[in-house]
C-alpha positions in Angstrom: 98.9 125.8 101.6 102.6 126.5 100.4 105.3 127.1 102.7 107.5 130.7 102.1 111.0 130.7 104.1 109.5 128.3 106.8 105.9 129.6 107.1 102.7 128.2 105.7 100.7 130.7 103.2 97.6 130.8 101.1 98.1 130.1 97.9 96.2 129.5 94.3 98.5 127.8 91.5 97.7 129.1 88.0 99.1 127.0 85.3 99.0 129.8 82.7 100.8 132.3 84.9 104.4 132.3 83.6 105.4 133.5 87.1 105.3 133.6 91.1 103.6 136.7 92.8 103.4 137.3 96.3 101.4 140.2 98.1 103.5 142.8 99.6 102.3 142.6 103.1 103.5 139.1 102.6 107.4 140.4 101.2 107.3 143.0 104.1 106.4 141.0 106.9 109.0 138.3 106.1 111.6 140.9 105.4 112.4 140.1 102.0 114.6 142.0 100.1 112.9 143.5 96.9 114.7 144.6 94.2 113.1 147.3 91.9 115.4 147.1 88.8 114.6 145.4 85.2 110.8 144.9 86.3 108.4 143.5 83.3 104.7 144.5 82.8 102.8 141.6 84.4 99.4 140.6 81.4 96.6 139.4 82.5 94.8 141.2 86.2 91.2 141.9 86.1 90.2 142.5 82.5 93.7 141.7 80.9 94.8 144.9 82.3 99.0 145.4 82.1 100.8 146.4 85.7 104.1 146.8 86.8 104.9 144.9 90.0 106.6 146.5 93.2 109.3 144.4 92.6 111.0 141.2 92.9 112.3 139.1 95.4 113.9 135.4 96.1 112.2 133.5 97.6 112.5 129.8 99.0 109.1 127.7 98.6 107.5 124.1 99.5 104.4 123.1 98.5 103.9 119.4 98.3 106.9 117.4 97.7 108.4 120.2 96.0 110.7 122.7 97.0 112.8 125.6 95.1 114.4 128.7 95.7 112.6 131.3 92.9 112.2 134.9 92.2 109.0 136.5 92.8 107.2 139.6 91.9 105.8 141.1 94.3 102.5 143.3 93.9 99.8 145.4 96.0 97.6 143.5 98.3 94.2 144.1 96.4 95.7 142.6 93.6 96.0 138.9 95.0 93.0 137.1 96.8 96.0 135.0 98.3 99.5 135.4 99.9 101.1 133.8 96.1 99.8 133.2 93.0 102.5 130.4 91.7 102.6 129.9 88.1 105.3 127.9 85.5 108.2 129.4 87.3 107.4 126.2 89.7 105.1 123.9 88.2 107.7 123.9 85.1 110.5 123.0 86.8 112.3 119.8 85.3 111.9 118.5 88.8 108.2 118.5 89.3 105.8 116.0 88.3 101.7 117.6 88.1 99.2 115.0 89.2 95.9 116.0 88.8 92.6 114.2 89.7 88.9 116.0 89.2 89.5 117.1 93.4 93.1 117.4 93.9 96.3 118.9 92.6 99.7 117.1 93.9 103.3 118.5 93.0 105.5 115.8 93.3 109.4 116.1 93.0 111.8 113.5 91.3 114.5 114.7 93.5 112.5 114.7 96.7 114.1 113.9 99.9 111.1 112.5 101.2 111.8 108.9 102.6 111.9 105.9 99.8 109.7 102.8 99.5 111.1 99.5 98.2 108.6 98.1 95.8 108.7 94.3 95.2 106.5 92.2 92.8 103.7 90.5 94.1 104.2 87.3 92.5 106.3 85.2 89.3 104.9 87.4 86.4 105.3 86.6 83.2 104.3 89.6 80.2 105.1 89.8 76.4 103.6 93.5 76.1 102.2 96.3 78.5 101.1 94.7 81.7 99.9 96.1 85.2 101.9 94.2 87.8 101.2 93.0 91.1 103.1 94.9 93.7 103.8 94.9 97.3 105.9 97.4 99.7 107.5 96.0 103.4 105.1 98.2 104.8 101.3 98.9 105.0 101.7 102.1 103.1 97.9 103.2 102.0 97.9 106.5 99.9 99.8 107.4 96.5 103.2 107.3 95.5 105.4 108.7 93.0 107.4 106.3 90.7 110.0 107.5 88.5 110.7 105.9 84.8 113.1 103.0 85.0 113.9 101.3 82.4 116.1 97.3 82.7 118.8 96.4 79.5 119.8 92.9 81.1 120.0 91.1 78.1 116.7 89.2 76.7 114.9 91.0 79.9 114.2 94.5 78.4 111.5 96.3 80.0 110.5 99.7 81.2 108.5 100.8 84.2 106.5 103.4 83.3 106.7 107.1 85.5 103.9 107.8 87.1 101.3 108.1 90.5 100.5 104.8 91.5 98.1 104.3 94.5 99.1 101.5 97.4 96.3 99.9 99.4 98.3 98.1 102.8 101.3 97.9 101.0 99.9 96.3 97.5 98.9 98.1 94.2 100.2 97.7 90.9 102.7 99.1 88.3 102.1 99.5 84.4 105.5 97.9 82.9 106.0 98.3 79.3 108.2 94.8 77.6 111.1 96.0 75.5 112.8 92.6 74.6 110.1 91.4 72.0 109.7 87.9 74.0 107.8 87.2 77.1 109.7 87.6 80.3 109.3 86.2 83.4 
């Protein structure tokens, strides 16, 4: 589920698609404006057939921890099996960060205003090359949390935490941290 301009739709996310479609019925009902100038041939419906959308429209969408403002093209009903089909237009975005597992797809955003978790580490630690280290939150947190690349150029203390999903069980898990100073640090 995606949410359009403040209400939840139906969508599939196609990581091939270069672009975001929405059904009409869906542009009409939530009255958005759509433009039909400058409109491409959209490749690939049914047997790589060719067809030229309605038009386009702006549109403001959340899905995840992810949220832009992107143009759509908007096409017949029949064409869609949901309310969007959302391609690179949003999963390409320099802000959005993919994590897939074999039963679920999470956007995640580096700029999300979603609240922030302290991380601490768990114990002394000392590592001379890539290490998973011990971690703990002030919290219980249980579930999966995004962790941006960050990288420390305190002399002789080099190191860089590597960007990633990480998952927290009661407020402990682990981080992989990559040694950048060529000695062990503690």
């Amino acid at each position: 589920m995606v949410t359009v301009n403040d209400q939840l739709h139906k969508a599939y996310i196609d990581f091939g698609s270069k672009c975001l479609i929405i059904k009409a019925s869906v542009a009409r009902v939530k009255g958005l404006e759509v433009v039909t100038d400058d409109l491409p041939k959209l490749k690939g419906f049914g047997s790589g057939n060719k067809i030229t959308p309605i038009g386009s429209c702006d549109v403001s969408i959340t899905t995840d921890a992810v949220t832009a403002d992107i143009k759509a093209f908007v096409v017949e009903d029949e064409l869609l099996n949901t309310d969007l089909l959302i391609g690179q237009k949003l999963t390409e975005l320099p802000l959005v960060v993919v994590y897939k597992t074999s039963s679920d797809l999470y956007l995640y955003s580096n700029e999300s205003s979603l609240e922030k978790t302290k991380l601490f580490i768990e114990f002394e630690t000392s590592f001379s090359d890539t290490q998973a280290v011990a971690i703990y939150t002030d919290t219980d947190l249980t579930g999966q949390i995004y962790v941006p690349s960050m990288t420390c150029l305190k002399e002789n203390c080099e190191y860089l935490v590597l960007q990633g999903i990480y998952t927290l069980n009661k407020g402990q898990g682990h981080l992989m941290v990559v040694n950048l100073s060529g000695k062990e640090i503690t």
